[in-house]
N, C-alpha and C positions, 0 to 999 in steps of 0.2 A: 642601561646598556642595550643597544642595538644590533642584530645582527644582517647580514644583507642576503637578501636573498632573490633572484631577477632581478640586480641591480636595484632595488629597492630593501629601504632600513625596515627591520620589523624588530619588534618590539618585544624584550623578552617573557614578559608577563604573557603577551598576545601566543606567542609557543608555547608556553607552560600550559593553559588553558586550552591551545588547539590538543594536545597532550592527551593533559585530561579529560578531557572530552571522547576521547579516541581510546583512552583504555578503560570509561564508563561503559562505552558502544561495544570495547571486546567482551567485560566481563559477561555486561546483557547476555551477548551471544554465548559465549562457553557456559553459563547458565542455563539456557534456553536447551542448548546439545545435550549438555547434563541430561536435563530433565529426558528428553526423546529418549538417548543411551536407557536410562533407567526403564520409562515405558518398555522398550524393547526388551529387557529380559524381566518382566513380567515385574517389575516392584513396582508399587502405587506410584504415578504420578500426579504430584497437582499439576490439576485440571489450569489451573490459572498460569502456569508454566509451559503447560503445552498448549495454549492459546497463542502466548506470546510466542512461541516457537513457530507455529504454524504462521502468525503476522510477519513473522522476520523471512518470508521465506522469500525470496531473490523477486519472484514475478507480483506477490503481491498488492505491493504500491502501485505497479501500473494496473494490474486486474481493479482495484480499486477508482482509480481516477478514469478508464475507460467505460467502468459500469457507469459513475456517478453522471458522466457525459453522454453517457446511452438514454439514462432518465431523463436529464434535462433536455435532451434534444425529442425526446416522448411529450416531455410538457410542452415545451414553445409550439409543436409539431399541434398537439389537443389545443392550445389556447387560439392558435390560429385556424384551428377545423372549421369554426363559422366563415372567417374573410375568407378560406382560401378555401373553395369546395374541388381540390386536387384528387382525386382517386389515385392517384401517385401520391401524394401526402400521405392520406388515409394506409395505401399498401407497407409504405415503407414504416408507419407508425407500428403496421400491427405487427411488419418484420423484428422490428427494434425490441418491440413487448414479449415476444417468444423468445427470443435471444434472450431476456434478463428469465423467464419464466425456468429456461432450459437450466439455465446458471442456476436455477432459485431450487429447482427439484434437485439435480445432485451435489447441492452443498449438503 
C-alpha cells in the first residue's frame, strides 16, 4: 500500500522507517535533556551523556564544518607558501590559525 503525498506514491514501509527514525532522534534528545536536568541539581551525570548533550547543541554541526574548512583552507594556504610568496596569503594564514587557536584556548 501507497500513500500520496506532493502528488507522488510513497511507500508505507518508507513512513514507517522515516518514523522510526524520528522517534530514535527524539529519544536521543530527551536522554540527552535528561542527562543536563540531572547535572543541574547536583546528581552525577555521565560524562558520556553530557558529551552527547553538548554535540546535540543546535550551532554545533556548523561550528564544526566551519572549523574543519578554516583548517583546510590553513593547509592549501601552507602547501602553496613556496609558489605563491603573497604576504596577503601569509597574513590571512596566520589570521585563520589565531581564529582556531582562540576557539582552542576556551573550549
Amino acid at each position: 500500500m501507497s500513500l500520496i503525498y506532493n502528488n507522488m506514491p510513497v511507500e508505507k514501509k518508507a513512513i514507517i522507517a522515516a518514523l522510526n527514525n524520528s522517534i530514535k532522534v527524539l529519544q536521543q534528545d530527551i536522554d540527552a535533556h535528561g542527562c543536563l536536568v540531572a547535572s543541574l541539581l547536583d546528581k552525577p551525570a555521565d560524562e558520556r551523556n553530557l558529551k552527547a548533550f553538548i554535540e546535540l547543541y543546535p550551532g554545533r554541526a556548523r561550528e564544526l564544518r566551519l572549523e574543519k574548512a578554516i583548517r583546510e583552507a590553513i593547509d592549501v594556504i601552507e602547501a602553496s607558501r613556496k609558489s605563491f610568496k603573497s604576504k596577503r596569503l601569509e597574513a590571512l594564514r596566520k589570521k585563520l590559525t589565531n581564529v582556531l587557536m582562540d576557539r582552542d584556548v576556551r573550549a
